[in-house]
MARKE-566462 format. One record per residue: residue in three letters; x, y, z of N, C-alpha, C in turn. Coordinates in pm, whole numbers, plus 50000, padded with zeros to 5 digits. Layout:
BEGIN
ALAXYZXYZXYZ ...
***
This chain:
BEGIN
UNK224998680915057225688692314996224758699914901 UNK223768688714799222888697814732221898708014783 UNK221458699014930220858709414993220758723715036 UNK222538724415071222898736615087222998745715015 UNK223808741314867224568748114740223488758914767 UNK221958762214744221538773314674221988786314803 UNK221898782414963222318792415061223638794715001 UNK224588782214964226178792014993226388798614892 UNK225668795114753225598803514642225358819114682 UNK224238820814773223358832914810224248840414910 UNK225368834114999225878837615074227538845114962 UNK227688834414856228718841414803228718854414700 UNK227138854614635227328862914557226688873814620 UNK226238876014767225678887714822226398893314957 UNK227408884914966227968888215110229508887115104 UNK230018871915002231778871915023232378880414932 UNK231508879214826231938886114675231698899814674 UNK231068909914742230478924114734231638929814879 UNK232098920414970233128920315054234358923315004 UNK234548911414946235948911914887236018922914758 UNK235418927514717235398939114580235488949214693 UNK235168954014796234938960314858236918965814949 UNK236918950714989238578954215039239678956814904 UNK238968953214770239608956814646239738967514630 UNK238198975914610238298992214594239128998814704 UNK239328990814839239989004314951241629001414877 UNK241558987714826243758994214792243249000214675 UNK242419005314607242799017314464242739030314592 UNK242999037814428242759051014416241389055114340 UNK240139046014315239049047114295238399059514274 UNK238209068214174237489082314211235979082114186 UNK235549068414192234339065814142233859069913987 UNK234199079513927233919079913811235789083413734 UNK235499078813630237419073113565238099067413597 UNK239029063213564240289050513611240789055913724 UNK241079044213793242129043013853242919031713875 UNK244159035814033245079023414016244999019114161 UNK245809009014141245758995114271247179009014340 UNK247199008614445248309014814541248519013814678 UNK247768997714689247868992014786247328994314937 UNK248448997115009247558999515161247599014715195 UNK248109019415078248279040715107247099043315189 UNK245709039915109244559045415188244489044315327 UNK245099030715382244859026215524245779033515621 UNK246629042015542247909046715622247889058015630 UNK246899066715531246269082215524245139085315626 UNK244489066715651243519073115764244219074515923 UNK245139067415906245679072116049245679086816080 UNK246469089215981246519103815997246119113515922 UNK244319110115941243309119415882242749128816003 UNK242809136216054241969141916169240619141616186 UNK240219147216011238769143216052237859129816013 UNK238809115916027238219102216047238399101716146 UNK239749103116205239899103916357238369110316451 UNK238739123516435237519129916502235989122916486 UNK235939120116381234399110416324234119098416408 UNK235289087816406235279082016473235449079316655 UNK236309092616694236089095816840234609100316879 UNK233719107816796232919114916800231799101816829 UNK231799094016708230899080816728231069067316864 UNK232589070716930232309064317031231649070417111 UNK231719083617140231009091617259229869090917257 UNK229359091117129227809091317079226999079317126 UNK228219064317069227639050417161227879052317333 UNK228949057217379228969054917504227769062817575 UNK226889078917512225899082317556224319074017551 UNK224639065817443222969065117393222449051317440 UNK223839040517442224209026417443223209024617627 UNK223399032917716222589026417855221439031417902 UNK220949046117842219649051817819218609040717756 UNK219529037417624218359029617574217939014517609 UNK219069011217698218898997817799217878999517876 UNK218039009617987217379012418078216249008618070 UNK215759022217933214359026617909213539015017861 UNK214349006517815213838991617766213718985117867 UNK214598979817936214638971118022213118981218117 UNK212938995218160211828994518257210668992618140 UNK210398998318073209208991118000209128978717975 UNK209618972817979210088959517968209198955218086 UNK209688956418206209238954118330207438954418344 UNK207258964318302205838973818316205048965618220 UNK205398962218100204318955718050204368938218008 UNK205148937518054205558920118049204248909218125 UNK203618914118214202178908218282201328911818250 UNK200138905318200198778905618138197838914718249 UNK198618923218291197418930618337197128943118265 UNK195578949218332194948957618220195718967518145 UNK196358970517988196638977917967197688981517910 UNK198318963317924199538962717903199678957117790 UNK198738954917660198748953717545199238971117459 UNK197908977517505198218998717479199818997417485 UNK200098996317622201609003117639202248993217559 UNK202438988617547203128976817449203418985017325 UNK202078985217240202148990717121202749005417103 UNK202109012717202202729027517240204149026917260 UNK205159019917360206389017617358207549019017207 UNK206429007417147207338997617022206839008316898 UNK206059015316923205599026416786206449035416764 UNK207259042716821208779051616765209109041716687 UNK209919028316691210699025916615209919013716508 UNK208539016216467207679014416369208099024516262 UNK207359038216288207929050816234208919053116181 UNK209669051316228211079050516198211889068416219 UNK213519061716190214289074716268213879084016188 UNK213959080216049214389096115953212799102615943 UNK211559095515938210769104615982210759111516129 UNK211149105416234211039111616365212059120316362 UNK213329121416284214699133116262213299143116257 UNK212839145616071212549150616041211329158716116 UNK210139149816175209139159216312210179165116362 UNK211289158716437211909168416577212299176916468 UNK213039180116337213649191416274212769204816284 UNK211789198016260210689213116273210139215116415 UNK210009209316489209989209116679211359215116728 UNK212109212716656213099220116670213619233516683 UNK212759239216591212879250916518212719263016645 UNK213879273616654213429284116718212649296616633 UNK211719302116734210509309716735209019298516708 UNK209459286516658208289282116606207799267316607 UNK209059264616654208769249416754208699248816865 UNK207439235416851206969232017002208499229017137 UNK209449225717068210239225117190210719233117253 UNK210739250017240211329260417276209629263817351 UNK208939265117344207529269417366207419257417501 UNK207889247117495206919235217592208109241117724 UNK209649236117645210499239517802210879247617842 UNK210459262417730210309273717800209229279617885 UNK208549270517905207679271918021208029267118185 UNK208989256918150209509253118280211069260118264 UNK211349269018236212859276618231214119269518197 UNK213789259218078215119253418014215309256017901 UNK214309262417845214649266917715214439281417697 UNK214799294717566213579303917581213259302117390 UNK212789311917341212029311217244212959309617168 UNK213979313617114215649316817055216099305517033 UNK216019293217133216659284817128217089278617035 UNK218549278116930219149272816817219399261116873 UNK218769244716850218979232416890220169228116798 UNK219979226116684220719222216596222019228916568 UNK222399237116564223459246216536224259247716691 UNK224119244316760225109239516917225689228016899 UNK226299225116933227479213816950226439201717075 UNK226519206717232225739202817320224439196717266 UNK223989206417242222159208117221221639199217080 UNK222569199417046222209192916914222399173916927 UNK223439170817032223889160917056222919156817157 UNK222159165317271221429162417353220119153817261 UNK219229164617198218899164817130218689153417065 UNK219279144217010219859136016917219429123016958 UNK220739121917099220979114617188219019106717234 UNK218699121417246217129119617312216459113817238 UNK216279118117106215349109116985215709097416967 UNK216699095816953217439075016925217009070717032 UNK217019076217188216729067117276214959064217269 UNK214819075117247212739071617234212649062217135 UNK213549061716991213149052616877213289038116935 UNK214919038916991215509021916968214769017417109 UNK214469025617242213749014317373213209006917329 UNK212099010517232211458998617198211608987117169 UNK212218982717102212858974917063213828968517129 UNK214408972417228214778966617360213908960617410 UNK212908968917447211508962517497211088950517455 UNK211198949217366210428939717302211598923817280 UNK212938927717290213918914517313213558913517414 UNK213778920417528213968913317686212568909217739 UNK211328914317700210138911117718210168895117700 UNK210538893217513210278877817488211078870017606 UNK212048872017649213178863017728212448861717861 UNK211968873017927211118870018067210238863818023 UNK209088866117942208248856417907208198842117933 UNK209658839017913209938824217906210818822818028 UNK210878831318137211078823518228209838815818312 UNK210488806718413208948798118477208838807718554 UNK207278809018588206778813418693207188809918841 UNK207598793018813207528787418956208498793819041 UNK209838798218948210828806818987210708817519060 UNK209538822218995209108837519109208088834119249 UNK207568824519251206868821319296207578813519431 UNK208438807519414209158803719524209898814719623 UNK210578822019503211338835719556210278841219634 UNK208918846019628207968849419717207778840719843 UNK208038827319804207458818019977208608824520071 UNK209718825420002210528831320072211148840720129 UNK210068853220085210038864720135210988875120074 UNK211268871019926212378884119842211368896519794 UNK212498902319794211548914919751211528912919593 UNK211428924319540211058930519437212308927919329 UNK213378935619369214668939519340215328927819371 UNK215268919919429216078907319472215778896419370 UNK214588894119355213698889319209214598893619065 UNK214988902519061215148913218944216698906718934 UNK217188909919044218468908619025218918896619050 UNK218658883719092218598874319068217918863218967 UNK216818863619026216068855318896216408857718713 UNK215578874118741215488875418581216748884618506 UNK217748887318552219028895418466219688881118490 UNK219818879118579220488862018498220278855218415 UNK218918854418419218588840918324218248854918171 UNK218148865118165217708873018018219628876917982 UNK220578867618030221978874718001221838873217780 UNK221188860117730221568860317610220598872817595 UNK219828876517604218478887417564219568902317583 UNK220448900717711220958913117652221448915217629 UNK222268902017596223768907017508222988906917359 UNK222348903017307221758904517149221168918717164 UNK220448926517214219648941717241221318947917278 UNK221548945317388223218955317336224028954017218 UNK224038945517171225018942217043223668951716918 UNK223288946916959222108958116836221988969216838 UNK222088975816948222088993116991223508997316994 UNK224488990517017225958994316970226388996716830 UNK225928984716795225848981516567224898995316566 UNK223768999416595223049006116517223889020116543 UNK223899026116656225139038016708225789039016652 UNK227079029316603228229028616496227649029416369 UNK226359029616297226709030216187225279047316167 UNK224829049816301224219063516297224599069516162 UNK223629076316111223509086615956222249095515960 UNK221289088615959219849093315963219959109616023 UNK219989107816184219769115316264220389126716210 UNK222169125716207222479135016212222409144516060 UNK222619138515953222259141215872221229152115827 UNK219999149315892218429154415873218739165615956 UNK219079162916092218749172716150220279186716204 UNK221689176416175222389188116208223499187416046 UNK223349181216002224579176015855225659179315899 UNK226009169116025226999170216059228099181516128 UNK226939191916168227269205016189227489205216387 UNK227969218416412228559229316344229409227316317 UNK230089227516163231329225416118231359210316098 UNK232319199616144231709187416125232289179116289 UNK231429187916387231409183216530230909174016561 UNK229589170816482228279162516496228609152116403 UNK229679153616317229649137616186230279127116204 UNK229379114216261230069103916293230559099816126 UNK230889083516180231739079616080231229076015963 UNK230209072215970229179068515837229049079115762 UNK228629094915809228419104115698229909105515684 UNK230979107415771232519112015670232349099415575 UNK232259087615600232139077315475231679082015360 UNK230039087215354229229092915252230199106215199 UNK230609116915257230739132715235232329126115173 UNK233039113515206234409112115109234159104214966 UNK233089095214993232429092714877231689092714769 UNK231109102914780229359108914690229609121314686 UNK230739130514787230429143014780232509146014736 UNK233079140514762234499142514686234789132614623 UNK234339119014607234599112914483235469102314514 UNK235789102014621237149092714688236559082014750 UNK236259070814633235629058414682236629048814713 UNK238339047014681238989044414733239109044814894 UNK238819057914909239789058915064238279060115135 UNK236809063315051236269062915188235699044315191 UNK235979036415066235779019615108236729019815252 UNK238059024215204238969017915332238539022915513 UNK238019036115473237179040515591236179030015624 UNK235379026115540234539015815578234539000715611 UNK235978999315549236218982115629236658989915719 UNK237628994915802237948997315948236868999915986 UNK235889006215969234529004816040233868990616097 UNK234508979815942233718968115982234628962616074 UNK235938962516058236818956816151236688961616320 UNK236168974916328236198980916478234538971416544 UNK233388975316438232338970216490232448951316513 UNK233038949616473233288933316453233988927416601 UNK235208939416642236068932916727235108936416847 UNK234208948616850233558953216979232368944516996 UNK231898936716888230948929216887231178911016956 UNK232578910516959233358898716962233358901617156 UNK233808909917147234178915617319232698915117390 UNK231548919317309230298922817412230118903117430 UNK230098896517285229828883017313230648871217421 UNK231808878817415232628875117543232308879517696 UNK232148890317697231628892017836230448888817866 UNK229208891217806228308883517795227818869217780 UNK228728862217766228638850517746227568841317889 UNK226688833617881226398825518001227248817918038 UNK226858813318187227298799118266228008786218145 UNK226908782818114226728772618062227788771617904 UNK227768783617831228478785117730230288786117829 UNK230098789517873231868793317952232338779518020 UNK231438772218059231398761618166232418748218024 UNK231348755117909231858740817815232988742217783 UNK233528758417772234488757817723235998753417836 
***
């Protein structure tokens, strides 16, 4: 027991205790600065019928349901490409996993000014192949801004996909592939047998991470659209911030934020269920 005490200490005064103050402030009326009072579950019953938490939060599923299999993909094929020691595949490695070194809010901030019509490179590059012209307002569209968006998170987070499902093939045996060859499989038969079976924990942890990170999106939109036009673009994290820091309502936007934890929690419960292996389902 002594062993443990100093973790559960560390676990209570940084995780149960900053929790529970936390489901405290959503029953006030909290204005962050002066008194307030306990009034129970009002806050939780105002967000039902808030439109724009509602909208925030519809807005942030769409946002995961766009970004959530791009950035699988793009992982999982780099993934593919540089997982064997042949020439080159150290470069791409590093090149892959370097967006999300950098990080988002500097890469917001490059694309903000790449952005820019008359004077960013992105109106200039794909107005050469006829998808853009010089005019082009990225940010201030609804579409374009979400495209946009959508596109930068997926260049940041592949990497990092890359780099879970990489370790997991790594560690499958060779002999595995190697037999599959005496026997004449292809390529894709390999793929879809051998190694998405055996990388199932690799991707349920890289999906559960690119879902969590989606749901709690700020950076992006922030920098580059603040939630604009109007608040089309504001998932749920900035209405969190813009009810808290910018009207004062730390009451109701805490309670915004445990239903946040409660939604990411139950969707996180569901990916570990379907995902689950053989072997974990078998015991049960």
């Amino acid at each position: 027991m002594l062993l443990v005490a100093p973790s559960l200490a560390m676990v209570a005064v940084f995780v149960l205790f900053p929790l529970g103050f936390a489901v405290y402030i959503s029953l006030t009326n909290w204005p962050l600065i002066g008194p307030y009072h306990f009034i129970g579950g009002q806050n939780y019953s105002a967000l039902a019928g808030d439109p724009e938490f509602i909208h925030s939060v519809l807005f942030t599923l769409l946002y995961t349901a766009i970004v959530t299999g791009p950035i699988f993909a793009g992982g999982y094929g780099m993934a593919v490409l540089v997982r064997s020691n042949r020439f080159g595949s150290t470069f791409f490695r590093t090149a892959f996993f370097l967006p999300f070194i950098i990080g988002l809010a500097t890469e917001s901030f490059m694309a903000l000014l790449e952005l820019q019509p008359d004077s960013g490179a992105a109106d200039y590059l794909l107005g050469k192949v006829g998808l853009a012209h010089a005019t082009t307002a990225w940010t201030v569209n609804y579409g374009l801004a979400l495209t946009a968006i959508c596109v930068i998170v997926t260049w940041f987070a592949a990497g990092l996909t890359m780099m879970l499902l990489m370790a997991g093939m790594q560690g499958i045996p060779i002999e595995l592939y190697e037999a599959a060859d005496s026997d004449g499989a292809t390529w894709w038969q390999k793929e879809t047998r051998i190694t998405l079976p055996l990388l199932r924990r690799n991707i349920a942890l890289s999906l559960i991470i690119s879902v969590i990170g989606s749901f709690l999106a700020f950076n992006q939109f922030y920098i580059l659209t603040e939630g604009g036009p109007g608040t089309s673009t504001q998932p749920v994290v900035m209405w969190i911030y813009e009810e808290a820091f910018v009207q004062y309502h730390l009451g109701y936007a805490t309670a915004g934020a445990i239903a946040l934890v409660i939604v990411i929690a139950i969707i996180t419960a569901a990916q570990l269920y379907l995902l689950r292996d053989d072997t974990s389902a078998a015991r049960r």
